[in-house]
VOLUM-171089 format. One record per residue: residue in one letter; residue number from 1; z, y negated, x of N, C-alpha, C, O in turn. Coordinates in nm, 4 decimals. Atoms other than C-alpha are relative to their C-alpha. Layout:
KERO  rest   nr       n.w       n.v       n.u      ca.w      ca.v      ca.u       c.w       c.v       c.u       o.w       o.v       o.u
KERO     A  NUM         Z         Y         X         Z         Y         X         Z         Y         X         Z         Y         X
...
end
This chain:
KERO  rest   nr       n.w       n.v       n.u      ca.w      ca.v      ca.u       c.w       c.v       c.u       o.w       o.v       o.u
KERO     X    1   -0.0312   -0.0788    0.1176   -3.1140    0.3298    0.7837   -0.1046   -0.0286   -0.1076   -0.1479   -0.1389   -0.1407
KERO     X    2    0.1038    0.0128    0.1179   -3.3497    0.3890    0.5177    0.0857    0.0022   -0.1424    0.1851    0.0698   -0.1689
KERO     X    3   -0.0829    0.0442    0.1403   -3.2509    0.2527    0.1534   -0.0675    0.0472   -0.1104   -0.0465   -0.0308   -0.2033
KERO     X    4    0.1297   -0.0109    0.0646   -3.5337    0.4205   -0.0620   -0.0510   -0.1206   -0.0756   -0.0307   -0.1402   -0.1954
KERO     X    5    0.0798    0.0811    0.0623   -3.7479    0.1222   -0.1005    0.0991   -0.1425   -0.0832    0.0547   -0.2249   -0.1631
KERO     X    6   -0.0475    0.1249    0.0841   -3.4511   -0.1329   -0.2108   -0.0117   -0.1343    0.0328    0.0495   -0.2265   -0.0210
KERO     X    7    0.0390    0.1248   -0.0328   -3.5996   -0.4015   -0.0358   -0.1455   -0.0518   -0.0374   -0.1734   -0.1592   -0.0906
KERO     X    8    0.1210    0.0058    0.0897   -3.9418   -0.3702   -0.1275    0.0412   -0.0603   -0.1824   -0.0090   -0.1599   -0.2345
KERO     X    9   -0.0099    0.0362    0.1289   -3.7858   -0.3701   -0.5064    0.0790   -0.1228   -0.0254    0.0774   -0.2005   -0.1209
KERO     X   10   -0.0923    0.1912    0.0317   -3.5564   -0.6825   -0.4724   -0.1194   -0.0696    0.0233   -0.1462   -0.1591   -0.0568
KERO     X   11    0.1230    0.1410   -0.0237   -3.8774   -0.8711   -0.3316   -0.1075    0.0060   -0.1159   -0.1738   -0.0971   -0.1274
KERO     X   12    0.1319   -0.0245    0.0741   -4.1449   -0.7409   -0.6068    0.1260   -0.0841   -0.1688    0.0722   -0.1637   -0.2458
KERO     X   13   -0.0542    0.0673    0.0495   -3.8102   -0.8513   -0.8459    0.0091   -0.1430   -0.0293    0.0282   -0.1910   -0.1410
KERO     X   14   -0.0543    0.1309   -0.0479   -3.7620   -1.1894   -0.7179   -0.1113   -0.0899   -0.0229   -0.1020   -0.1958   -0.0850
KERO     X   15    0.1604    0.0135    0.0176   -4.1459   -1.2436   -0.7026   -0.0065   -0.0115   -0.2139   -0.0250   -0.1131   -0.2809
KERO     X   16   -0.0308    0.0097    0.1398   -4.1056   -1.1654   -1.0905    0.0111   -0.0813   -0.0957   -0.0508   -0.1164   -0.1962
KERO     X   17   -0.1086    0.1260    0.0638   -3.8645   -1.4010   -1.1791   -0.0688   -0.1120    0.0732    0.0229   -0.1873    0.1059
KERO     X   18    0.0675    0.1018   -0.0896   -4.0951   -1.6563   -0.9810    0.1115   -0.0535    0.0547    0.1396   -0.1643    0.0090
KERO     X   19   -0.0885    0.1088   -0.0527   -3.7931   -1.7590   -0.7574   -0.0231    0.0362    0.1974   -0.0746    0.1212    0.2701
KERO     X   20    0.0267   -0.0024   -0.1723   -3.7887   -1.8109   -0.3801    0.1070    0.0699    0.0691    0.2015    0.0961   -0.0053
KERO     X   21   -0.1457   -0.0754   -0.0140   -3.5206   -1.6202   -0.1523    0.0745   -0.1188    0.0278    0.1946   -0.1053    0.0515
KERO     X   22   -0.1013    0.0884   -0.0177   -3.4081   -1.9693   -0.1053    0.0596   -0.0130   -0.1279    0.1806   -0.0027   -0.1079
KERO     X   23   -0.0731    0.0350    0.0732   -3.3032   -2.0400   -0.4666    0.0842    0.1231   -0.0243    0.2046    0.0983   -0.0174
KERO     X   24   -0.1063   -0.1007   -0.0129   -3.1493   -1.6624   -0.5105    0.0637   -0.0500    0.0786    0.1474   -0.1286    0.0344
KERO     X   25   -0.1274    0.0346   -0.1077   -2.9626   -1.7335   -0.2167    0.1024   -0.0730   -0.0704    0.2216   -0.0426   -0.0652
KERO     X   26   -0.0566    0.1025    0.0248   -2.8608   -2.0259   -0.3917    0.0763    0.0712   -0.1262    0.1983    0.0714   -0.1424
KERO     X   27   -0.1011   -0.0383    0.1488   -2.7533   -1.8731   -0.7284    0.1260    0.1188   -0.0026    0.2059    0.1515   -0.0903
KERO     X   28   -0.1187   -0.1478   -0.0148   -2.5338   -1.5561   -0.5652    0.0839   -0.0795    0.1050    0.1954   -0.0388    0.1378
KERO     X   29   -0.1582    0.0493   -0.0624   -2.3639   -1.8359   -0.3279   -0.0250    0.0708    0.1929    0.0516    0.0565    0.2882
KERO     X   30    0.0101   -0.0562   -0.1786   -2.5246   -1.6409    0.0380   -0.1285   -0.1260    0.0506   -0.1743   -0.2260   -0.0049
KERO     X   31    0.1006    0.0750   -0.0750   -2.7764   -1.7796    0.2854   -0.1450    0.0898   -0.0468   -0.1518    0.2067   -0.0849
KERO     X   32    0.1249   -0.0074    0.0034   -3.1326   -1.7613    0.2495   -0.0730    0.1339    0.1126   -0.1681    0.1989    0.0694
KERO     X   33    0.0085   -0.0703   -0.0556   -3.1655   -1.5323    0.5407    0.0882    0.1184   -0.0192    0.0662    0.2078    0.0625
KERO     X   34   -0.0936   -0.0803    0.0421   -2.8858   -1.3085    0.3893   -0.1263    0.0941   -0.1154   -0.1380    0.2166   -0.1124
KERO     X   35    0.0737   -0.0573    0.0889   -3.1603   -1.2414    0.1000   -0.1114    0.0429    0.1031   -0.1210    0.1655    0.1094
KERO     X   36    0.0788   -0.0535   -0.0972   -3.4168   -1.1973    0.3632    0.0079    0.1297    0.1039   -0.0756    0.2105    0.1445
KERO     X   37   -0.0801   -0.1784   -0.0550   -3.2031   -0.9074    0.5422   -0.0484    0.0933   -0.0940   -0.1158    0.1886   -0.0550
KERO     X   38   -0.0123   -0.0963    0.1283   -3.2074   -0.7374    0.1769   -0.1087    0.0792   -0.0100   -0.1122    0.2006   -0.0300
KERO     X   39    0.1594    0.0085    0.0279   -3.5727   -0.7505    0.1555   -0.0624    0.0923    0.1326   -0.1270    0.1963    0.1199
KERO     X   40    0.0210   -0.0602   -0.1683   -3.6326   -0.6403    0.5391    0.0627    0.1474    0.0020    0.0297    0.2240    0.0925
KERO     X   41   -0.0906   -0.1072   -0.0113   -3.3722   -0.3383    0.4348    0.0660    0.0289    0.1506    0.0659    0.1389    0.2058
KERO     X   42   -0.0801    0.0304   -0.1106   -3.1594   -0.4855    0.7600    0.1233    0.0277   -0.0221    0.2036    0.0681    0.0620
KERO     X   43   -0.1260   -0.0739    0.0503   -2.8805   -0.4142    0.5210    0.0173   -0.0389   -0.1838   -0.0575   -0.1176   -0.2418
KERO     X   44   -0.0551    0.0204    0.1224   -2.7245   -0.4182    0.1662    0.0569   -0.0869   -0.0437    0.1382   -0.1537    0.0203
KERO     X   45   -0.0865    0.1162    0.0361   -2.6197   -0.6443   -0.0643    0.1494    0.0468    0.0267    0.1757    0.1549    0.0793
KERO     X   46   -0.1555   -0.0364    0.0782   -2.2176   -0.6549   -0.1582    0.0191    0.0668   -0.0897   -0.0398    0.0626   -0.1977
KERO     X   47   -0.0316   -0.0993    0.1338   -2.1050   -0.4370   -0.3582    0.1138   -0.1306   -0.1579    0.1447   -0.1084   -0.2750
KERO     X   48   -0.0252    0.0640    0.1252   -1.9412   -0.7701   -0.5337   -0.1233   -0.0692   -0.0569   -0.1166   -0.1006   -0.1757
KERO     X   49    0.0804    0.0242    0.0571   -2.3026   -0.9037   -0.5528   -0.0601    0.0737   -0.0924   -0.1117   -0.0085   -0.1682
KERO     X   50    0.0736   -0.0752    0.0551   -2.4627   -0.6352   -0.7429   -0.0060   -0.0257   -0.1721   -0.1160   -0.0202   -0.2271
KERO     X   51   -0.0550    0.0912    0.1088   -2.3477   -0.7671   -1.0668   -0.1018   -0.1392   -0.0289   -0.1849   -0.1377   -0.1197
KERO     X   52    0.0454    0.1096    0.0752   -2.4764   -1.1280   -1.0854   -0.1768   -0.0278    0.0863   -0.2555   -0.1207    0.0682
KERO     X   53    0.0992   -0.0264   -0.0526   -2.7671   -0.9872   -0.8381   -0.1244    0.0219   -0.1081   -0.2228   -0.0505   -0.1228
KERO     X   54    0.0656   -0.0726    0.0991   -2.9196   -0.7596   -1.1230   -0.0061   -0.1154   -0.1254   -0.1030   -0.1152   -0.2013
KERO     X   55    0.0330    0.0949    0.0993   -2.8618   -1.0562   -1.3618   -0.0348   -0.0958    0.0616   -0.0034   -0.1807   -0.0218
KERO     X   56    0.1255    0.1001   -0.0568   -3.0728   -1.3210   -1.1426   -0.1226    0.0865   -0.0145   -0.2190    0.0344   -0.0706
KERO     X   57    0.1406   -0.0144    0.0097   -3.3480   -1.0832   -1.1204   -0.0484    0.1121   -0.1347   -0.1333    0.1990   -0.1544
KERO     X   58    0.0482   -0.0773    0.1234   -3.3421   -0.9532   -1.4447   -0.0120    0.1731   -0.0225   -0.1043    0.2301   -0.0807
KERO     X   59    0.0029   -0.0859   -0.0059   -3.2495   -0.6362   -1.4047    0.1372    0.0781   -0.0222    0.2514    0.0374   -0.0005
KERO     X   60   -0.1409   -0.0563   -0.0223   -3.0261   -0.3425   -1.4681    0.0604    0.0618    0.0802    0.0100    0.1560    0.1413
KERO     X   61   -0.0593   -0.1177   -0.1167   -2.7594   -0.2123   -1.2511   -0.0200    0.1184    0.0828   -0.0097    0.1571    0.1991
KERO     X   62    0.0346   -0.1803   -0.0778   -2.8557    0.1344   -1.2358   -0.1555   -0.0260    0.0830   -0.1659    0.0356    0.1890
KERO     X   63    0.1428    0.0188   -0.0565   -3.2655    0.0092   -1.1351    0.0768   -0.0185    0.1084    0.0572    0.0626    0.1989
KERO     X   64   -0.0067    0.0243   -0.1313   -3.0594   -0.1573   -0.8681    0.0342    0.0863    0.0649   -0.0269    0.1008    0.1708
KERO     X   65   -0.1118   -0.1434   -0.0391   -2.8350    0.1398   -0.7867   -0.0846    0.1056    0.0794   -0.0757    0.1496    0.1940
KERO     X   66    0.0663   -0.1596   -0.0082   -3.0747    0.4297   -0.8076   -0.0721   -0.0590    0.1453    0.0047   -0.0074    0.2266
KERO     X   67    0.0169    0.0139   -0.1077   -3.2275    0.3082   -0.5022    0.0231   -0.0694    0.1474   -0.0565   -0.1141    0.2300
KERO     X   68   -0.0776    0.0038   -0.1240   -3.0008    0.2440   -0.2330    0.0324    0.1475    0.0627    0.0971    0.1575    0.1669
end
C-alpha cells in the first residue's frame, strides 16, 4: 500500500529533531523496528500514536495526517 510519502516524511522529521529511531521508539513506548516499519511505509503508526508522534517530531497533526 502506498501512504503518499509518510515514511519518507517521518524519517526527514526525525532526522530534524536529530533523534535516532531508537530513542523515538523510546519516547512513544514501541520498538525500534516498529519506527523502522513507519519509515519503510510497511505500515502505519496508531491512530493512538499520532498525538505524542507529531509532538516528538515537532510537528502538526494535520502535516502528519495529510499524508497517509
Amino acid at each position: 500500500m502506498i501512504y503518499n510519502g509518510i515514511g519518507n516524511y517521518l524519517s526527514a522529521c526525525r532526522k530534524k529533531q536529530n533523534i535516532t529511531q531508537k530513542e523515538l521508539a523510546e519516547k512513544l513506548k514501541v520498538s525500534p523496528q516498529t519506527v523502522s516499519n513507519w519509515e519503510r511505509e510497511l505500515y502505519l503508526p496508531d491512530v493512538s500514536l499520532i498525538m505524542p508522534l507529531s509532538m516528538a517530531l515537532g510537528i502538526e497533526v494535520h502535516e502528519l495526517l495529510k499524508r497517509v
